[in-house]
N, C-alpha and C positions, 0 to 999 in steps of 0.2 A: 504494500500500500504506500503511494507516495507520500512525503512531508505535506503535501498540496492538501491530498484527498484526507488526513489523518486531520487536519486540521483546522476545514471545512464539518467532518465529522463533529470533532470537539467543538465548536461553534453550536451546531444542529444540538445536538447531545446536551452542551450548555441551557441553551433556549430549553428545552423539552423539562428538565432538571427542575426547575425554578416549579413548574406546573404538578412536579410528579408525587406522587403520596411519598409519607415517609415507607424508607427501608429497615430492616431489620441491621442490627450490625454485623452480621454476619449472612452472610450472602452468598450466593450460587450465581456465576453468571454464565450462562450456554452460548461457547462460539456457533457461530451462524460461517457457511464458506462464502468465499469472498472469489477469488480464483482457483485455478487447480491448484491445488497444495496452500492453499490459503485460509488460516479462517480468521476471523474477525470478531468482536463486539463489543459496543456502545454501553456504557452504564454511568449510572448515577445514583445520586443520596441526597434528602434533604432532612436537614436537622432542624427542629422544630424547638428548642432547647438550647439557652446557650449554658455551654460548657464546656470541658474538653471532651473529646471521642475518639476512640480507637474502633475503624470499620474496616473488616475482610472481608476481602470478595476471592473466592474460591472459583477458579476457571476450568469448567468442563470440558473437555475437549478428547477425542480418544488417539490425539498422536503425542507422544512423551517427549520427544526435541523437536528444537525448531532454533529460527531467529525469530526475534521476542522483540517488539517495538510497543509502547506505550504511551498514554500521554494521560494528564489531567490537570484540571482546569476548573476555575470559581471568579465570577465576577459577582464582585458585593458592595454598594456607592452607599449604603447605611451600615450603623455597626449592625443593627437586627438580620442586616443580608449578607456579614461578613465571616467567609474561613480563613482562617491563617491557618496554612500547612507547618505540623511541625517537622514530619517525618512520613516517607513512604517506600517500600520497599517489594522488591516484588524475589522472591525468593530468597530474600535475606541480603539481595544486593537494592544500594542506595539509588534513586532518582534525582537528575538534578533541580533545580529551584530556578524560578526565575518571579521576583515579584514587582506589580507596576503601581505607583502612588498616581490616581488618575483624580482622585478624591483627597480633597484635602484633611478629611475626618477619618478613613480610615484607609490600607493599604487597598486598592479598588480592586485589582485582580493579579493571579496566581496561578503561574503554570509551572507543570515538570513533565518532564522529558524523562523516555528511558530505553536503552536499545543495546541488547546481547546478541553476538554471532552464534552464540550455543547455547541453549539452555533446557536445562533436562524436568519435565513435571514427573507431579502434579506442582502447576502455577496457584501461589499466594501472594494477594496483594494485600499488604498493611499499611492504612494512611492514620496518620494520627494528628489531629489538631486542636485547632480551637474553635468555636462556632459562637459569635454574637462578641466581637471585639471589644471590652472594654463592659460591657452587659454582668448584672451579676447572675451566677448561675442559677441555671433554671427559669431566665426570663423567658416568655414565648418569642419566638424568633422564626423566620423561614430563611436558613442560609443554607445556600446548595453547591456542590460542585460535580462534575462529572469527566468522565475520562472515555480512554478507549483502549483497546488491546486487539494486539495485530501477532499471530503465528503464520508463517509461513516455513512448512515442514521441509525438513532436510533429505530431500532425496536426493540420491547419485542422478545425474543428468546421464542419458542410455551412452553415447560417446564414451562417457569417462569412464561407466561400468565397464564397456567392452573394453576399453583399451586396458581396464585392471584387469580384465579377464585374461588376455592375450599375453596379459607379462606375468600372471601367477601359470601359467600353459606353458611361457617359456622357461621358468626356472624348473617346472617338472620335466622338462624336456632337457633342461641341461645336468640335475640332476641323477637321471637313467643313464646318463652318458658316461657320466664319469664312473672312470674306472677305480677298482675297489681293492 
């Protein structure tokens, strides 16, 4: 999936978020294929409660490696619509951060980034933050964020299978040669 289409997604995904019931904090999200050896999907949380939260989401999927592309994202211009990310991690490895003061009152929006060339499931994502900036806990609030998550499965490309073939073929052919 490109940076393009991941990002348009998280946009979409965003917008939807704001509208969506609250989530449980612990979650199941089922990829959906996207291309051949692709799969993909869109989620989100809204916290209704400010305080801090710790939310997983547990990634179905029935292929165990891949490349691992992710992203997520909160726009919030009140403290009541604000997340501050403290931490996220998706199988124990860190996301990067990037955050935009757009909003004089509180940090306006917050994205992270995250992308492995190998990674082996079952995928866990744990984001931990704050919800309703500066709010004392337990205020009612609707502050949402949402993300995306991109596998695309590691298969041998046929080429490169055949050509390991043909060179595991030649060493058993040089090995019978030699003499003993």
């Amino acid at each position: 999936m490109s940076t393009r289409h991941q990002f348009a997604v998280l946009l979409l995904a965003l917008a939807g978020a704001v509208n969506a019931s609250p989530l449980l904090n612990n979650t199941t999200v089922q990829l959906g294929p996207v291309d051949e050896g692709e799969q993909a999907a869109v989620f989100g949380i809204v916290h209704t409660s400010a305080g801090l939260f710790t939310d997983t989401f547990n990634f179905a999927t029935a292929s165990n490696s891949g490349s691992v592309t992710a992203s997520l994202g909160t726009l919030g211009f009140t403290k009541s619509t604000d997340i501050d990310f403290i931490n996220a991690t998706l199988n124990g490895l860190a996301f990067d951060f990037i955050k935009l003061n757009l909003a004089r009152v509180v940090e306006s929006s917050e994205a992270a980034w995250f992308s492995a060339d190998a990674l082996t499931g079952p995928y866990q994502l744990i984001v931990t933050g704050r919800a309703g900036q500066g709010l004392a806990d337990g205020t009612v609030i609707s502050a949402s964020y949402a993300g995306t998550f991109d596998l695309e499965n590691q298969v041998p490309e046929p080429s490169g299978l055949t050509l390991t073939l043909a060179g595991l073929f030649a060493v058993a052919v040089a090995r019978r040669r030699r003499p003993r």
